[in-house]
ZAKE-806363 format. One line per 4 residues: number of its first residue (from 1); their letters; for each residue y, z, x of N, C-alpha, C, CB. Coordinates in steps of 0.2 Angstrom, whole numbers, plus 5000, padded with zeros to 4 digits. Glycine has a CB too. Layout:
NUM = a = Y Z X Y Z X Y Z X Y Z X | ... .
This chain:
1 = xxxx = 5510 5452 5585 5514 5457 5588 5513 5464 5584 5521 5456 5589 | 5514 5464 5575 5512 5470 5573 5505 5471 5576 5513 5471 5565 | 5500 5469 5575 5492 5469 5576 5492 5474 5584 5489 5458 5577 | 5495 5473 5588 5494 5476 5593 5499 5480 5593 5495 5472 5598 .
5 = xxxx = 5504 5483 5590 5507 5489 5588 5502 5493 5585 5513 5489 5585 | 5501 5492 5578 5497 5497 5574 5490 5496 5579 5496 5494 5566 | 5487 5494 5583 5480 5495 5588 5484 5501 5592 5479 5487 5594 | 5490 5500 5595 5492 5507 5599 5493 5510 5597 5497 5508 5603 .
9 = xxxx = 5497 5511 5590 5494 5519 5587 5490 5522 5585 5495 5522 5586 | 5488 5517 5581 5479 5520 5579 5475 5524 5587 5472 5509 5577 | 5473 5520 5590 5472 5521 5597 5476 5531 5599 5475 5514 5601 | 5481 5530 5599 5486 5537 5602 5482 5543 5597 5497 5537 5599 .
13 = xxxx = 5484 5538 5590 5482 5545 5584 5475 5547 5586 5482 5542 5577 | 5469 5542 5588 5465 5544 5588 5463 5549 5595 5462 5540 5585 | 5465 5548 5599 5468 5551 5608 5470 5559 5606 5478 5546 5611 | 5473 5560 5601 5476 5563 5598 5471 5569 5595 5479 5560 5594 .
17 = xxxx = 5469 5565 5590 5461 5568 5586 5456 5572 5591 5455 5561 5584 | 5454 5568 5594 5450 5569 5601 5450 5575 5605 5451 5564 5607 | 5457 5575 5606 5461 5581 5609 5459 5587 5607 5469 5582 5608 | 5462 5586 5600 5464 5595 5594 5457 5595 5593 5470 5595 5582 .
21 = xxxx = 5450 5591 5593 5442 5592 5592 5438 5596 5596 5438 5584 5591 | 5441 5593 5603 5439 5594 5609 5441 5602 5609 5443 5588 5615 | 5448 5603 5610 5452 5610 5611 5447 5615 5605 5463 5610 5609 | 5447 5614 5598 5446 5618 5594 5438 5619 5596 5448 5616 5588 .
25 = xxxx = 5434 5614 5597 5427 5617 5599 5428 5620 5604 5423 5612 5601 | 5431 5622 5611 5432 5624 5616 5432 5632 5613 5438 5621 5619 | 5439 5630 5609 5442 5638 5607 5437 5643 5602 5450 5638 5603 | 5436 5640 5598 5426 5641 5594 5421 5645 5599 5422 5632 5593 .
29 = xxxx = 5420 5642 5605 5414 5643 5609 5416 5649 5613 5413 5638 5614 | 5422 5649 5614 5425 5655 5618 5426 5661 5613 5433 5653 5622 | 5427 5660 5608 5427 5667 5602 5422 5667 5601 5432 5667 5594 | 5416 5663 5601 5410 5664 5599 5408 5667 5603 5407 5660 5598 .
33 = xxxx = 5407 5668 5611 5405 5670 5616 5407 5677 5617 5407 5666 5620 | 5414 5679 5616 5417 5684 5613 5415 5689 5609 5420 5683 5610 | 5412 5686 5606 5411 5690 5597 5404 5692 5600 5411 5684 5587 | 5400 5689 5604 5392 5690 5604 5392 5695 5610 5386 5683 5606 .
37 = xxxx = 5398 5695 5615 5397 5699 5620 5399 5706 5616 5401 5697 5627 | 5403 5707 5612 5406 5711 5607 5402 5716 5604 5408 5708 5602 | 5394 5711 5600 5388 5713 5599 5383 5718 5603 5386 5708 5598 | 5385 5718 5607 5380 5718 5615 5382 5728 5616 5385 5711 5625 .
41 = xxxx = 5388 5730 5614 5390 5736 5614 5387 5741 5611 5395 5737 5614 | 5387 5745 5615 5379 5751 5611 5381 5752 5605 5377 5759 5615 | 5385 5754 5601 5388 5755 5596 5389 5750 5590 5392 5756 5597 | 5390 5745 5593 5388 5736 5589 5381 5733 5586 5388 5731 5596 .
45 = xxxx = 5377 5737 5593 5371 5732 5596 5366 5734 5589 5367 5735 5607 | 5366 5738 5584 5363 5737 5577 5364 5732 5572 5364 5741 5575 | 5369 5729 5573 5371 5722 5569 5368 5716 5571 5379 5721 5570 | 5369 5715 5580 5366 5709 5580 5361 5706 5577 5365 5707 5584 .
49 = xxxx = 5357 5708 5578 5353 5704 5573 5354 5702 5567 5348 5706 5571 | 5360 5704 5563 5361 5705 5555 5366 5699 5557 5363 5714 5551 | 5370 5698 5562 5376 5696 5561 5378 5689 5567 5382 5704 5561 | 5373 5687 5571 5371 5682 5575 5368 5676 5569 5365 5685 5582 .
53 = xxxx = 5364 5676 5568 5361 5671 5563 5367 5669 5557 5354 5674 5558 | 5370 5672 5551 5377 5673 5550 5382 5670 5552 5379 5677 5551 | 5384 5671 5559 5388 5669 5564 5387 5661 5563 5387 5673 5571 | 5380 5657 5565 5380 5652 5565 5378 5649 5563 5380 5650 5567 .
57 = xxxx = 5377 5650 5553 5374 5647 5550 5384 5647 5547 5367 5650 5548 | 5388 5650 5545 5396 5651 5546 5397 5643 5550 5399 5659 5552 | 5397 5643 5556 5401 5641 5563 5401 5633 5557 5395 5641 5574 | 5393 5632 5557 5388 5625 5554 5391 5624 5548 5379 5626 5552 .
61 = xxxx = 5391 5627 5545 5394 5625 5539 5402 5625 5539 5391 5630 5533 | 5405 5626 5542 5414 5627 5545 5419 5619 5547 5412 5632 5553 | 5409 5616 5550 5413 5609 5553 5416 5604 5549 5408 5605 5556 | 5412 5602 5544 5415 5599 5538 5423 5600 5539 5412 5604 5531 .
65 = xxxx = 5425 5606 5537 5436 5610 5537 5437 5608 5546 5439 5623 5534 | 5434 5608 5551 5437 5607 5557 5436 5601 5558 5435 5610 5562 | 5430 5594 5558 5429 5588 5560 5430 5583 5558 5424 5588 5561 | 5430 5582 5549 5429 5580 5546 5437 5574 5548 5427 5585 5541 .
69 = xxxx = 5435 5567 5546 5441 5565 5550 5446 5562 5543 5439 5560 5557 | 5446 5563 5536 5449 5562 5531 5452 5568 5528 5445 5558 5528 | 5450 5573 5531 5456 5578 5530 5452 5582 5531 5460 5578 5524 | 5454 5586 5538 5452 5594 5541 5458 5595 5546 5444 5595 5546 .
73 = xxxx = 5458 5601 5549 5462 5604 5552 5463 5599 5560 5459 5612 5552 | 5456 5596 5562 5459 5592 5566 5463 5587 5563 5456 5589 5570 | 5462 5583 5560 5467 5577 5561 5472 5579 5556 5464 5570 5559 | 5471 5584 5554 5480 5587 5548 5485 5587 5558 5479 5605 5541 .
77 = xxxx = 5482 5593 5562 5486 5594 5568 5486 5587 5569 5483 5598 5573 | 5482 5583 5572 5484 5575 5576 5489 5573 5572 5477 5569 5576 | 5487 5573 5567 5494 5568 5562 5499 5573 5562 5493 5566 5552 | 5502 5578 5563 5508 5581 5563 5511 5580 5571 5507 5589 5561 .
81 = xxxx = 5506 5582 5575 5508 5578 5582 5510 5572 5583 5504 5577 5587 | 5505 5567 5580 5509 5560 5580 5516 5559 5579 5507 5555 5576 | 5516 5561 5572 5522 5561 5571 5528 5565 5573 5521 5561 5566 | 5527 5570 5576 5534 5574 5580 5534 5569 5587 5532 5583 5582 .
85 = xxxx = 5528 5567 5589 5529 5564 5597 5533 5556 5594 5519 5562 5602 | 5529 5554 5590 5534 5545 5590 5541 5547 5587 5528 5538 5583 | 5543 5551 5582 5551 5553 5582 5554 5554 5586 5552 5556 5580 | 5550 5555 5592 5555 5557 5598 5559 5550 5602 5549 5561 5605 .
89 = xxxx = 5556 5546 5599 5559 5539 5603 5566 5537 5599 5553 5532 5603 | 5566 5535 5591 5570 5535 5587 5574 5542 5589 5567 5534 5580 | 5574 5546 5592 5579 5551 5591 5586 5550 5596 5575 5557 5592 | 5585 5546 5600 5589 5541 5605 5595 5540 5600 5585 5533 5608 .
93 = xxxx = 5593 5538 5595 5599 5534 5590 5602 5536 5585 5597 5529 5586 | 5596 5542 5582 5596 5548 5579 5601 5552 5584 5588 5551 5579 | 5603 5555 5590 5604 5559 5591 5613 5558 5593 5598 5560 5594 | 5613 5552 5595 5620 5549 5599 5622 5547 5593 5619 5542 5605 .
97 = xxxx = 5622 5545 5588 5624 5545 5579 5628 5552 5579 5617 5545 5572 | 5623 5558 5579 5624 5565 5577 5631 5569 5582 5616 5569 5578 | 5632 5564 5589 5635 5568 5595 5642 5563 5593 5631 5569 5604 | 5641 5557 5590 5647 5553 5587 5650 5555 5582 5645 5546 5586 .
101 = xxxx = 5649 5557 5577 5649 5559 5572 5652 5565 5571 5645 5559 5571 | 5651 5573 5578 5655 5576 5578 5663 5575 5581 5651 5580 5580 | 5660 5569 5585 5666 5569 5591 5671 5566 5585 5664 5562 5600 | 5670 5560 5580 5676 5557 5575 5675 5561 5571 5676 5549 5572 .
105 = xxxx = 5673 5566 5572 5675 5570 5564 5677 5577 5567 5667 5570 5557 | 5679 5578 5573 5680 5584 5578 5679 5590 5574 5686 5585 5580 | 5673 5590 5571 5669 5595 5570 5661 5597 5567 5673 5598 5569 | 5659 5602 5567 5652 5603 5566 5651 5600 5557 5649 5612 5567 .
109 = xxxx = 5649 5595 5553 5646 5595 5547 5640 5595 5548 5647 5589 5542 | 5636 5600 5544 5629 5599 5545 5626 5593 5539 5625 5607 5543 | 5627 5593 5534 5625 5586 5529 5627 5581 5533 5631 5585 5522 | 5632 5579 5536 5633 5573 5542 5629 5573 5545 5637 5573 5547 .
113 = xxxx = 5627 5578 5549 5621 5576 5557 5616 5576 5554 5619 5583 5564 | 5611 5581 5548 5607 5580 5549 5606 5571 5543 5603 5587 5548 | 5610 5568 5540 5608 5562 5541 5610 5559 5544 5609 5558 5538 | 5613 5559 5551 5614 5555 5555 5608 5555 5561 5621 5555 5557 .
117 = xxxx = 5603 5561 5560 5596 5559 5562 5593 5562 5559 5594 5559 5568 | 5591 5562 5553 5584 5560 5549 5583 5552 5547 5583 5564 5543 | 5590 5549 5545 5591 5542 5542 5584 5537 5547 5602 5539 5544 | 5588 5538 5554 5586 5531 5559 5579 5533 5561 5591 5531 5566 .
121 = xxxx = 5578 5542 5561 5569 5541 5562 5566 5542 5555 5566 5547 5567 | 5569 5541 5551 5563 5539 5543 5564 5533 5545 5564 5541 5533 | 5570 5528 5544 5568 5519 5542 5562 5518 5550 5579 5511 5543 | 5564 5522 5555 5559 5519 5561 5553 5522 5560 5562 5522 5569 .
125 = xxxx = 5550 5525 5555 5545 5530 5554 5540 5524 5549 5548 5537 5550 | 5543 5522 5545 5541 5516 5540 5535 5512 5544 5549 5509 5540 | 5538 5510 5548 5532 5503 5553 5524 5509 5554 5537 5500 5566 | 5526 5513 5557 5521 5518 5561 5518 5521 5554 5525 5523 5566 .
129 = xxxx = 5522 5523 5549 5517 5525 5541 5512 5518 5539 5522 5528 5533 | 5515 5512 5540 5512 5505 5538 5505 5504 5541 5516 5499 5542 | 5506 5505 5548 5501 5503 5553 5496 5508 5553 5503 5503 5561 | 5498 5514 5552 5492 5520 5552 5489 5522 5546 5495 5527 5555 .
133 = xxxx = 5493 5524 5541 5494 5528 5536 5490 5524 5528 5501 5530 5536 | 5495 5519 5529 5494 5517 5524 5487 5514 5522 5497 5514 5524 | 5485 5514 5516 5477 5512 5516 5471 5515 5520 5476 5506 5517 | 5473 5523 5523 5469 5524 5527 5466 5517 5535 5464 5525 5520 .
137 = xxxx = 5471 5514 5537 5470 5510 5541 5468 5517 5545 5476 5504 5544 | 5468 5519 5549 5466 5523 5555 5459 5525 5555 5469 5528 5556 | 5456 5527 5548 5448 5528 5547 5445 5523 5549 5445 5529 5540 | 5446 5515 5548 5445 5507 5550 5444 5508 5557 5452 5502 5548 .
141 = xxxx = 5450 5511 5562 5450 5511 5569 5446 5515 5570 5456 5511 5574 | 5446 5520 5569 5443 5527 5571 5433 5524 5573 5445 5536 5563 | 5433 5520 5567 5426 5518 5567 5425 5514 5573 5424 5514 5561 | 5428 5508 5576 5429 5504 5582 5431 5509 5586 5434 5498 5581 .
145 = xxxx = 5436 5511 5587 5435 5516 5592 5430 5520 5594 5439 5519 5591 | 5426 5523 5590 5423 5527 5592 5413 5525 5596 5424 5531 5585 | 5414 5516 5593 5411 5511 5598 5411 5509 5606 5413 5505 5595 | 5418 5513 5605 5421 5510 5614 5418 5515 5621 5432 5511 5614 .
149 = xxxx = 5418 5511 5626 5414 5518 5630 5421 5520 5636 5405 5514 5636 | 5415 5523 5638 5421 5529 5641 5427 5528 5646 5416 5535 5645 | 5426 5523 5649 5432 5519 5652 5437 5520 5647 5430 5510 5654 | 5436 5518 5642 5442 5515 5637 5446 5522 5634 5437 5511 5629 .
153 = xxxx = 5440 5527 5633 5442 5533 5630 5449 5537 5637 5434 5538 5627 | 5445 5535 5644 5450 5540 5648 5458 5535 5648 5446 5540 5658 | 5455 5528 5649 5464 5525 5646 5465 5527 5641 5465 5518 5645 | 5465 5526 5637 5471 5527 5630 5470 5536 5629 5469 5521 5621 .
157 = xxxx = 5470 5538 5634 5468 5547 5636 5476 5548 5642 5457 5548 5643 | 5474 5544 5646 5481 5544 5651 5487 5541 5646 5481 5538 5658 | 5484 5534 5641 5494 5533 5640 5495 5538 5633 5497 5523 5638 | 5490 5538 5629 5492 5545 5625 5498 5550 5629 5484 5549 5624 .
161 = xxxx = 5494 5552 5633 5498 5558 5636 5505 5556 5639 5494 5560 5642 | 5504 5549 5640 5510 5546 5644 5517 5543 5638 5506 5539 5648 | 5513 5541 5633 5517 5542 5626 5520 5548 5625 5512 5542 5621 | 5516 5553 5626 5520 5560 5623 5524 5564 5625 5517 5564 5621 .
165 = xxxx = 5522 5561 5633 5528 5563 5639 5534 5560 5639 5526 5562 5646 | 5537 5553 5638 5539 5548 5636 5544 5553 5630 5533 5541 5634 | 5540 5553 5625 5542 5557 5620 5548 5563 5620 5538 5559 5620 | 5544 5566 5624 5548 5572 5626 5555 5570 5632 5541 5578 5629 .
169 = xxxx = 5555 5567 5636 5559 5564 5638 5564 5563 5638 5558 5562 5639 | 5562 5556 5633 5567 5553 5629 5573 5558 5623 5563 5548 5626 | 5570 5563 5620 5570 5568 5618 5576 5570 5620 5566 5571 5618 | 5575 5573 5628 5579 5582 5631 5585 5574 5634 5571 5589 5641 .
173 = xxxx = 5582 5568 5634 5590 5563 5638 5594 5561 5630 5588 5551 5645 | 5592 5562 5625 5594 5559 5620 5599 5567 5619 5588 5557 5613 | 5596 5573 5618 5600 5580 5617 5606 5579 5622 5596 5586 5619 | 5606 5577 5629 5609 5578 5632 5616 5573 5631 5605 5578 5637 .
177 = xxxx = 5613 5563 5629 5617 5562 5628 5622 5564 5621 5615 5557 5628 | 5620 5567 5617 5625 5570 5612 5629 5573 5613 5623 5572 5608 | 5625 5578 5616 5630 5583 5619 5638 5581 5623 5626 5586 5624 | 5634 5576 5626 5639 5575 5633 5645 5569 5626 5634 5570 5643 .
181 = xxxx = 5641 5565 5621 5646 5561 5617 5651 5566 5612 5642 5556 5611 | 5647 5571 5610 5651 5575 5607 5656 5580 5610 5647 5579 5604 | 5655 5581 5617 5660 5586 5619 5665 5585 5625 5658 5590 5620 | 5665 5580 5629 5666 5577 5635 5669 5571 5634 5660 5575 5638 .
185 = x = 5666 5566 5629 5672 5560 5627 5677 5561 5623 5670 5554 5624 .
């Protein structure tokens, strides 16, 4: 059962990866494209030559801090997404704690709420630093993953997304139940 948990999120995390790699090349191309039409203006247009070659001999040597999947800017972002999206589930318990808490204690403690959700999504956080984190297991998947063909990548592409919708969801009904425990009952 763990075996197929840490598969799902290795898998998400790397969904994930994929994403922020994909978007930053994107956004790269488009400033790039930018910067050369930029060049093009009669005022400019004395540099390009001096500052096109530059430009992508920079871009080349840059990938390393964007690509690099043991620590660059993509997967710093993926891993900070992961982890805001899978705390969104623990926050169900996290959150109904926090709207209980005001309701018997009839009124706002901040020291209270916020251990009465950070407590339940750090211990729920534990499994999910096990599976991924620890020992670098996700470099391990990421390698198998990146064996798989493209069928595979568009699924765990939809439930990724379907995860972080889920996420967010559970989230805005968890806010709501607090709300409605803290002020209503």
């Amino acid at each position: 059962m763990f075996k197929k948990f840490e598969y799902m999120l290795n898998a998400i995390l790397y969904s994930l990866y994929c994403g922020r790699v994909h978007s930053i090349k994107r956004q790269t191309k488009i400033v790039y494209k930018t910067f050369l039409s930029a060049l093009r203006l009669p005022f400019l247009s004395r540099w390009k030559n001096q500052l096109g070659p530059l430009i992508a001999k920079n871009m080349k040597a840059s990938e390393s801090n964007l690509y690099n999947k043991r620590a660059s800017t993509s997967i710093g972002m993926a891993i900070h997404m992961f982890g805001y999206f899978y705390s969104g589930y623990p926050s169900l318990v996290s959150l109904v704690l926090a709207g209980a808490s005001i309701r018997v204690l009839h009124k706002f403690d901040l020291l209270i709420v916020v251990l009465a959700i950070g407590i339940p999504i750090g211990i729920c956080y534990i499994p999910a630093y096990k599976a991924v984190f620890s020992n670098d297991r996700y470099l391990k998947y990421f390698q198998q993953f990146e064996r798989e063909n493209e069928a595979w990548h568009k699924k765990w592409k939809r439930k990724t997304f379907f995860f972080c919708m889920g996420s967010v969801i559970v989230t805005l009904l968890s806010m709501v139940a607090a709300f409605t425990i803290a002020i209503l009952l």
